[in-house]
C-alpha positions as protocol buffer text, in pm:
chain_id: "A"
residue {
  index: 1
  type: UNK
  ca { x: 0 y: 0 z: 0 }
}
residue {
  index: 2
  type: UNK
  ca { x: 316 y: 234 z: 79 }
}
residue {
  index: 3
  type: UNK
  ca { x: 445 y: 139 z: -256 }
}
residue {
  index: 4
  type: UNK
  ca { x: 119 y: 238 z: -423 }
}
residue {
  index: 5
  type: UNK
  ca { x: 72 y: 565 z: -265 }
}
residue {
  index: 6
  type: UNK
  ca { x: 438 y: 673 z: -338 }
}
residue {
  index: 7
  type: UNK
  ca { x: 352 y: 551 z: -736 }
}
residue {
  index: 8
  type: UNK
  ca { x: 71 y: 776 z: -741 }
}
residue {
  index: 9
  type: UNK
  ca { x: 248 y: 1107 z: -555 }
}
residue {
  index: 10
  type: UNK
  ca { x: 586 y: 1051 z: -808 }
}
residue {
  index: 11
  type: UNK
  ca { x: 312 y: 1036 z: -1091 }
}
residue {
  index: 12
  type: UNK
  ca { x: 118 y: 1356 z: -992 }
}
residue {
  index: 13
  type: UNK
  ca { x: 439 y: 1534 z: -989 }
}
residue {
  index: 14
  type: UNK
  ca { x: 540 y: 1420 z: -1309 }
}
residue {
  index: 15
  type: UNK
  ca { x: 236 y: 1541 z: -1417 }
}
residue {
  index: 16
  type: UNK
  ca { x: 202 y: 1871 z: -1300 }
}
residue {
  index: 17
  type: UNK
  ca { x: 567 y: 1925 z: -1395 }
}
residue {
  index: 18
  type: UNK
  ca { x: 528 y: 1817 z: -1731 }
}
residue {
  index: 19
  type: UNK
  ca { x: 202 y: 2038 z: -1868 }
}
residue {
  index: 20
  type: UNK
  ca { x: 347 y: 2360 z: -1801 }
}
residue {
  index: 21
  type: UNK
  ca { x: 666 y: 2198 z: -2023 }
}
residue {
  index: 22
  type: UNK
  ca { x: 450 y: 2132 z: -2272 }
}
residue {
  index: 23
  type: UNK
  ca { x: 270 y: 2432 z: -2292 }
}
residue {
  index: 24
  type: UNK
  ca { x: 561 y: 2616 z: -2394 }
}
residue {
  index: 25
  type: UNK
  ca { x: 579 y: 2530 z: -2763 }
}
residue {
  index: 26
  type: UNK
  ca { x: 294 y: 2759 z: -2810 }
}
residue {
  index: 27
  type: UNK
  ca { x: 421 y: 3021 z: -2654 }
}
residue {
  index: 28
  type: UNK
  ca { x: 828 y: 2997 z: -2828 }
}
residue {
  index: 29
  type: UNK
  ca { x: 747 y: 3279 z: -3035 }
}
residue {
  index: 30
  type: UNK
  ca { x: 741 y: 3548 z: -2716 }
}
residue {
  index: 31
  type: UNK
  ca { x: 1041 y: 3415 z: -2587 }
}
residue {
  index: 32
  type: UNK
  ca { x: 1281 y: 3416 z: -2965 }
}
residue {
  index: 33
  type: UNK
  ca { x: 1123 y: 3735 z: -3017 }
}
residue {
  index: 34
  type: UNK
  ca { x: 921 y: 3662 z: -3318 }
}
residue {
  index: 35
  type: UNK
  ca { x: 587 y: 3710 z: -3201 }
}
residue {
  index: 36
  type: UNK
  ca { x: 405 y: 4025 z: -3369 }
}
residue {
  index: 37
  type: UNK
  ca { x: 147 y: 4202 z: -3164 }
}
residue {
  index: 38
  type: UNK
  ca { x: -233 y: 4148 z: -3277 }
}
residue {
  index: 39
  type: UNK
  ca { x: -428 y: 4441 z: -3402 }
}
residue {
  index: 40
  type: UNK
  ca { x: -729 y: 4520 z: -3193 }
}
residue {
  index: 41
  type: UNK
  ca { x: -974 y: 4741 z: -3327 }
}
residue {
  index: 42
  type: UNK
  ca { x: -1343 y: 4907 z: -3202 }
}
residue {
  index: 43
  type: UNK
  ca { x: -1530 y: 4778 z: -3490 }
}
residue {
  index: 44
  type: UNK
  ca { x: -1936 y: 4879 z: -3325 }
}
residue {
  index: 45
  type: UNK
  ca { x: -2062 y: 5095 z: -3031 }
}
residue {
  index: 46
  type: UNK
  ca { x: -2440 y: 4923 z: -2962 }
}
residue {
  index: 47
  type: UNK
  ca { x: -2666 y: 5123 z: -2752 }
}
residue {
  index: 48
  type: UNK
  ca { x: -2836 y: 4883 z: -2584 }
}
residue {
  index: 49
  type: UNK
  ca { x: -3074 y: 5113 z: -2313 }
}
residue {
  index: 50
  type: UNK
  ca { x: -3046 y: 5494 z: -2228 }
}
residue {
  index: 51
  type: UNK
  ca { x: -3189 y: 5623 z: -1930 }
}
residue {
  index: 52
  type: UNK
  ca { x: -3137 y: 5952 z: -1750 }
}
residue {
  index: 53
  type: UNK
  ca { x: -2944 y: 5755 z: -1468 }
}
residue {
  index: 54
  type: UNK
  ca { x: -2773 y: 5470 z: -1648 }
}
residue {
  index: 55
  type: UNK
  ca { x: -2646 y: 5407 z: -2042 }
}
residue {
  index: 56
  type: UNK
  ca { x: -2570 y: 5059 z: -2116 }
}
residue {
  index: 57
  type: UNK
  ca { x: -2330 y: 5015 z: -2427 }
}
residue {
  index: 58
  type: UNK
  ca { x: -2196 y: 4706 z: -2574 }
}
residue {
  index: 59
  type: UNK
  ca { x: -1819 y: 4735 z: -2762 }
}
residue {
  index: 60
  type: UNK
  ca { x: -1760 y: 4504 z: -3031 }
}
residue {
  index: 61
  type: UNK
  ca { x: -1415 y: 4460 z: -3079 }
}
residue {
  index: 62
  type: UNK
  ca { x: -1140 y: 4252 z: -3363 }
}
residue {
  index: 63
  type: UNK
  ca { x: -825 y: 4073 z: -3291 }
}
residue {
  index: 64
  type: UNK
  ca { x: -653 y: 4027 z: -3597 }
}
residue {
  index: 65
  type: UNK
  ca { x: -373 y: 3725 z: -3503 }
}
residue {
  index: 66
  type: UNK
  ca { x: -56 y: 3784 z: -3765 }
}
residue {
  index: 67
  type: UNK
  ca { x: 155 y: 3482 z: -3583 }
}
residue {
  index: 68
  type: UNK
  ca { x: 189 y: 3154 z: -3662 }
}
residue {
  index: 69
  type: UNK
  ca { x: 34 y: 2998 z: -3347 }
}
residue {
  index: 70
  type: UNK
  ca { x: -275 y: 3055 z: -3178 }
}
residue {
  index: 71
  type: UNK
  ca { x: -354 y: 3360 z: -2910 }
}
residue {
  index: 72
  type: UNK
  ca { x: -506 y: 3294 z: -2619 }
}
residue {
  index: 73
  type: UNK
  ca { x: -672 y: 3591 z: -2500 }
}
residue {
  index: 74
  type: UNK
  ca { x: -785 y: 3621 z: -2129 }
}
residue {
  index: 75
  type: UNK
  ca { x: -964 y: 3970 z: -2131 }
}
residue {
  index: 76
  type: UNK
  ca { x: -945 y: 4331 z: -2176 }
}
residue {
  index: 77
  type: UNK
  ca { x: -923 y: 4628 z: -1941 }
}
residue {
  index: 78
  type: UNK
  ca { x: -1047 y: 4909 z: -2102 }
}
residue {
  index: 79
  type: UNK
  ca { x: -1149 y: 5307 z: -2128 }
}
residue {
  index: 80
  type: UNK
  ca { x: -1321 y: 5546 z: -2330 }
}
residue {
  index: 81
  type: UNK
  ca { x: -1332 y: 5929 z: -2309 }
}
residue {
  index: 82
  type: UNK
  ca { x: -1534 y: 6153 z: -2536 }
}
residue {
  index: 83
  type: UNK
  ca { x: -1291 y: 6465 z: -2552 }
}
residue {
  index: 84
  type: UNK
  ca { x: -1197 y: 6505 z: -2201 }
}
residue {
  index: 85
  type: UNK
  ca { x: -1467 y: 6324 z: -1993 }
}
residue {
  index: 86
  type: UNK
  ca { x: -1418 y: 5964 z: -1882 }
}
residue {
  index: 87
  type: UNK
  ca { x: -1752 y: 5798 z: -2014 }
}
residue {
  index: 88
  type: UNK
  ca { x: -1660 y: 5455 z: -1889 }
}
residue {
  index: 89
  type: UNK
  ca { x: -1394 y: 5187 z: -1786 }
}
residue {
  index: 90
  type: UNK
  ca { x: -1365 y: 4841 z: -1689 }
}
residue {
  index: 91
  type: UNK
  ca { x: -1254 y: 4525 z: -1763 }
}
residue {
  index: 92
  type: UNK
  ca { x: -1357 y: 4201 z: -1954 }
}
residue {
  index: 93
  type: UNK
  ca { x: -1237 y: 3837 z: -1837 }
}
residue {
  index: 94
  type: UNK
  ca { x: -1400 y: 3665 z: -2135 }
}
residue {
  index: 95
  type: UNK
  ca { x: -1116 y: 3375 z: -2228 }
}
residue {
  index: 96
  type: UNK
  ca { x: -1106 y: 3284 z: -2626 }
}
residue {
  index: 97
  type: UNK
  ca { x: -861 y: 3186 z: -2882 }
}
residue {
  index: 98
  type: UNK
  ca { x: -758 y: 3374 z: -3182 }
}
residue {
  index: 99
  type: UNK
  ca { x: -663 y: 3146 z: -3475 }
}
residue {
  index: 100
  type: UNK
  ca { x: -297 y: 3182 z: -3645 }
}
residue {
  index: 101
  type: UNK
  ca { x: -333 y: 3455 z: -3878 }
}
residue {
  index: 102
  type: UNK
  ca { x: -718 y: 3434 z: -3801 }
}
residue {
  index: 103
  type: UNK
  ca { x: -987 y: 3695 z: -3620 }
}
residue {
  index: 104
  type: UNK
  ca { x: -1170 y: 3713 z: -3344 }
}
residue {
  index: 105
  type: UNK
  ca { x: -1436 y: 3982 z: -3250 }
}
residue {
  index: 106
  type: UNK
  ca { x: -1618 y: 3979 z: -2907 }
}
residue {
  index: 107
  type: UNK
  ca { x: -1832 y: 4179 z: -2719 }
}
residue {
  index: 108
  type: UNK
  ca { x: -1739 y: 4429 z: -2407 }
}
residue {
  index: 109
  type: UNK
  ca { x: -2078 y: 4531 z: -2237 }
}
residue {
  index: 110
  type: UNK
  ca { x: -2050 y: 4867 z: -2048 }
}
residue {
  index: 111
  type: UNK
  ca { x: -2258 y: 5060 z: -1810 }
}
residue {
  index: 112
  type: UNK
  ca { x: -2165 y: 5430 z: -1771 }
}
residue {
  index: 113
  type: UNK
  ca { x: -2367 y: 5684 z: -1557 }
}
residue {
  index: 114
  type: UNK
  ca { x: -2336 y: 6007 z: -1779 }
}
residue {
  index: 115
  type: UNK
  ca { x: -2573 y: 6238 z: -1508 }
}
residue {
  index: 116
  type: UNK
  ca { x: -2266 y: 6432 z: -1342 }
}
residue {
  index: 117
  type: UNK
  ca { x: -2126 y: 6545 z: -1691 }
}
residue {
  index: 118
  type: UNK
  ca { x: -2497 y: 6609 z: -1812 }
}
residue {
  index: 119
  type: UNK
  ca { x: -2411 y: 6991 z: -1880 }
}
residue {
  index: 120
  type: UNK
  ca { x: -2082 y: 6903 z: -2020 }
}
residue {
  index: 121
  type: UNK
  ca { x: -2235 y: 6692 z: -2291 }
}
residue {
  index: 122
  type: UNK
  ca { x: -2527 y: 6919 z: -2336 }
}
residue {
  index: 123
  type: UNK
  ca { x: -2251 y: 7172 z: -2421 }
}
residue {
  index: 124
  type: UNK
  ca { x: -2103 y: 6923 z: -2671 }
}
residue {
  index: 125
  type: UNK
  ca { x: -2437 y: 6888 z: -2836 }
}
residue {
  index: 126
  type: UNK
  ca { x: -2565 y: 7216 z: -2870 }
}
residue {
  index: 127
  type: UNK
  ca { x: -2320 y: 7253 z: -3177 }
}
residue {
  index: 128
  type: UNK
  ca { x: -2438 y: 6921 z: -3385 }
}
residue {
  index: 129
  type: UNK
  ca { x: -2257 y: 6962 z: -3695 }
}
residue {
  index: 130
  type: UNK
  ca { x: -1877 y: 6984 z: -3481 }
}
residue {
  index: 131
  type: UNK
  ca { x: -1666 y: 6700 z: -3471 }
}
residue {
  index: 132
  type: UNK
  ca { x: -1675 y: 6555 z: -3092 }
}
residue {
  index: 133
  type: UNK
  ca { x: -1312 y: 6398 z: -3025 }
}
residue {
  index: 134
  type: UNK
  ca { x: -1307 y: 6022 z: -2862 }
}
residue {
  index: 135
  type: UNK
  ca { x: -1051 y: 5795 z: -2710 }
}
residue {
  index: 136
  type: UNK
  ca { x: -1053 y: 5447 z: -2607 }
}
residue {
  index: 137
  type: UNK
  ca { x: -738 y: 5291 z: -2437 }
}
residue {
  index: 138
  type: UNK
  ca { x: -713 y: 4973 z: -2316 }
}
residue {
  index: 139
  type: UNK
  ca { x: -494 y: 4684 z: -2274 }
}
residue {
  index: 140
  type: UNK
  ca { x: -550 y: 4308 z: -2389 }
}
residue {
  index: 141
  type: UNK
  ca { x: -418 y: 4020 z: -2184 }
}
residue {
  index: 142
  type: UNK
  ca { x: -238 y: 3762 z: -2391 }
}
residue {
  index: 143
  type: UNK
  ca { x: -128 y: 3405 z: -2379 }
}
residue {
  index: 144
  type: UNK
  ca { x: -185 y: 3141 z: -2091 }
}
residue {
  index: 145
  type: UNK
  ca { x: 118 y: 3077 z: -1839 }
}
residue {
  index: 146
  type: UNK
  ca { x: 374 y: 3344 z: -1999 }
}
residue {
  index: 147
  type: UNK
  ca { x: 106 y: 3666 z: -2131 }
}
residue {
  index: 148
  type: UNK
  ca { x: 200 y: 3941 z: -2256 }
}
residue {
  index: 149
  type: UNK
  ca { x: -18 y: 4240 z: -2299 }
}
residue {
  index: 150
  type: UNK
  ca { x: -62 y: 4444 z: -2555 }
}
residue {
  index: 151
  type: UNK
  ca { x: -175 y: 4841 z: -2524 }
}
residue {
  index: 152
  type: UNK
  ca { x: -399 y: 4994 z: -2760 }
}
residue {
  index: 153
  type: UNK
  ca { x: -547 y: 5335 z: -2826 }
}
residue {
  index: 154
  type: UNK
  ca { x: -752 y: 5459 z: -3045 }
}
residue {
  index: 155
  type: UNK
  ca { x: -864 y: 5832 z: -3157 }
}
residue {
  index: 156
  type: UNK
  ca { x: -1104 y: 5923 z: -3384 }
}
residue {
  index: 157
  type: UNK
  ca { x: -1405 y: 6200 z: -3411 }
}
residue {
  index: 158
  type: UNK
  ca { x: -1753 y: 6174 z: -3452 }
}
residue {
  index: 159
  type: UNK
  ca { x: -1993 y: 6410 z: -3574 }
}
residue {
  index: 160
  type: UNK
  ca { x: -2346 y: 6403 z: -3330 }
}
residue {
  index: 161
  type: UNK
  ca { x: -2567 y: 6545 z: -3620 }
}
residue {
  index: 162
  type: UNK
  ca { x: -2517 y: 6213 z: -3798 }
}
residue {
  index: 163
  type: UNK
  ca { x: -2651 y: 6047 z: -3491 }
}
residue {
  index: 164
  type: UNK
  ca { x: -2986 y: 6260 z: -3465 }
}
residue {
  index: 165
  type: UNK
  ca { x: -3276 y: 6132 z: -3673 }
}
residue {
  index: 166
  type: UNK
  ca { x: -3464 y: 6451 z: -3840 }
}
């Protein structure tokens, strides 16, 4: 019975020493230096409800994998400002692989509470036809054991009289 039990721990550490081993094929490209960093792009903004006290938004977003091995992705922490006011920020912890030289897109929902910089974005508005400046940083969590994460941030304008139906 001693015999058995000392079988079953030398085993078990085998075992747990030898899946992080072979886990690290995958991730050979970080360490020789040849791994590219994806391209993550805000491809949607969904409004999904807007009331006075609470906005709820989802963010659809692409990876774009240019490596030769799979990404795992473990999330994204993430936030967006609309000139100088912080609308919202967060984090995801949704877990998916990106396909070698493949895409992904997946969905960030956000709730923002927009009340305290009501007269700052009444302001914005009152002058439909200017170009309202946005930014969205973030940062996406890579790979399993070893990640790496790579920083993104966007700018771009959008014009609120194309929002408004007539």
């Amino acid at each position: 019975m001693l015999y058995q039990a000392q079988m079953i721990r030398i085993l078990s550490l085998m075992l747990f020493f030898a899946l992080p081993l072979s886990g690290l094929s995958g991730c050979s490209t970080w360490v020789t230096g040849s791994f590219q960093d994806p391209e993550v792009r805000l491809v949607k903004v969904d409004v999904i409800r807007a009331k006075l006290l609470e906005q709820q938004f989802v963010l659809r977003f692409r990876i774009d994998n240019p490596n030769d091995v799979n990404l795992p992705v473990r999330g994204l922490a993430y936030t967006v400002h609309l000139n100088d006011i912080k609308l919202a920020s967060g984090e995801s912890s949704t877990w998916f692989t990106v396909p070698a030289h493949g895409h992904q897109t997946f969905d960030v929902p956000v709730r923002t509470n927009l009340w305290r910089h009501m007269k700052q974005i009444v302001k914005l508005l009152e002058k439909p036809d200017q170009p309202i400046k946005y930014r969205l940083e973030g940062e996406v969590k890579t790979g399993l054991m070893f990640g790496k994460s790579v920083h993104l941030t966007r700018n771009g304008e959008i014009i609120p009289g194309s929002y408004i139906p007539e």
